[in-house]
Structures are given as C-alpha cells and as structure tokens.
C-alpha positions in Angstrom: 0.0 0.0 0.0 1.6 3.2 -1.2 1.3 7.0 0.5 -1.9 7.8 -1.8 -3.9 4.5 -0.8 -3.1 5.5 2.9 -4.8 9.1 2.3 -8.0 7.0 1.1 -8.6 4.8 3.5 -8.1 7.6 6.3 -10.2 9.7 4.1 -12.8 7.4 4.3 -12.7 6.8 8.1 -10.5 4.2 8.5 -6.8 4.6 10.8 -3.9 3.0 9.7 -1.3 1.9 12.7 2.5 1.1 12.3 4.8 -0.3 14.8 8.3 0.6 14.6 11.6 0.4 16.4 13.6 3.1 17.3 15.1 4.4 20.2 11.9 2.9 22.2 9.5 0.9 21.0 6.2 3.2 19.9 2.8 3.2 17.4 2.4 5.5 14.6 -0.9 6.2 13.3 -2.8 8.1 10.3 -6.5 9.2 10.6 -8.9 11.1 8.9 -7.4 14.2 10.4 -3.7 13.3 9.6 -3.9 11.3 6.6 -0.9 12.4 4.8 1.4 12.2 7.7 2.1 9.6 10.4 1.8 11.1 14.1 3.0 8.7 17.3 0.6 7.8 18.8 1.9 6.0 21.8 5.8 4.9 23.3 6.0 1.9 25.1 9.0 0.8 27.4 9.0 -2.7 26.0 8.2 -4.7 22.5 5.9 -6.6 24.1 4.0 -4.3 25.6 3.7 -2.4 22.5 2.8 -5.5 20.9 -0.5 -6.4 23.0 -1.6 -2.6 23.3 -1.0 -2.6 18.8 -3.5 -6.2 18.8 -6.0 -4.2 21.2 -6.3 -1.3 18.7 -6.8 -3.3 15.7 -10.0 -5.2 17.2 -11.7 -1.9 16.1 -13.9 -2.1 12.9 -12.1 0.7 10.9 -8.7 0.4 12.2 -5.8 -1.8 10.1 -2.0 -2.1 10.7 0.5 -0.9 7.8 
C-alpha cells in the first residue's frame, strides 16, 4: 500500500497503525485528520508491551496495521 492509498482509506474513516523500532519501542498512526502524515501515537518501554496494546487497537472495525 503506497502513500496515496493511505490518504483514502483515512479519508474514508479508516486509521492505519505502524509499529516501529527506534530508540523505544512506539505506534504510529494516520486518521482522517492526519492522513498524509504519520503522528506517534503511543511509546512503550518494552516490544511486548507495544505489541499487546497494537492487537487491542486493531480489534476496532475501521482500524488496520501498515
């Protein structure tokens, strides 16, 4: 999924998460009000952690990991 299908789906209601690495572990996320930019949305002190709290999120309807 490229930059432009992102924009759409937030467009159309739907947040996008990402998980990445870097100094800490932390979730990115782009919504319907940020859908051309990712925003962090959360840093967590372990993978693990980030992990569960990243499965929680994504049992919402309109939400999907990148």
């Amino acid at each position: 999924m490229n930059a432009r299908d992102q924009s759409k789906l937030c467009v159309a209601g739907w947040v996008i998460y990402r998980k990445e690495d870097s100094v800490k572990p932390i979730i990115k996320f782009k919504s319907k009000s940020n859908p051309d930019s990712w925003k962090k949305f959360e840093e967590y002190p372990s993978k693990a952690q980030r992990d569960r709290s990243l499965n929680m999120l994504l049992k919402a309807k309109n939400a999907v990991e990148d």
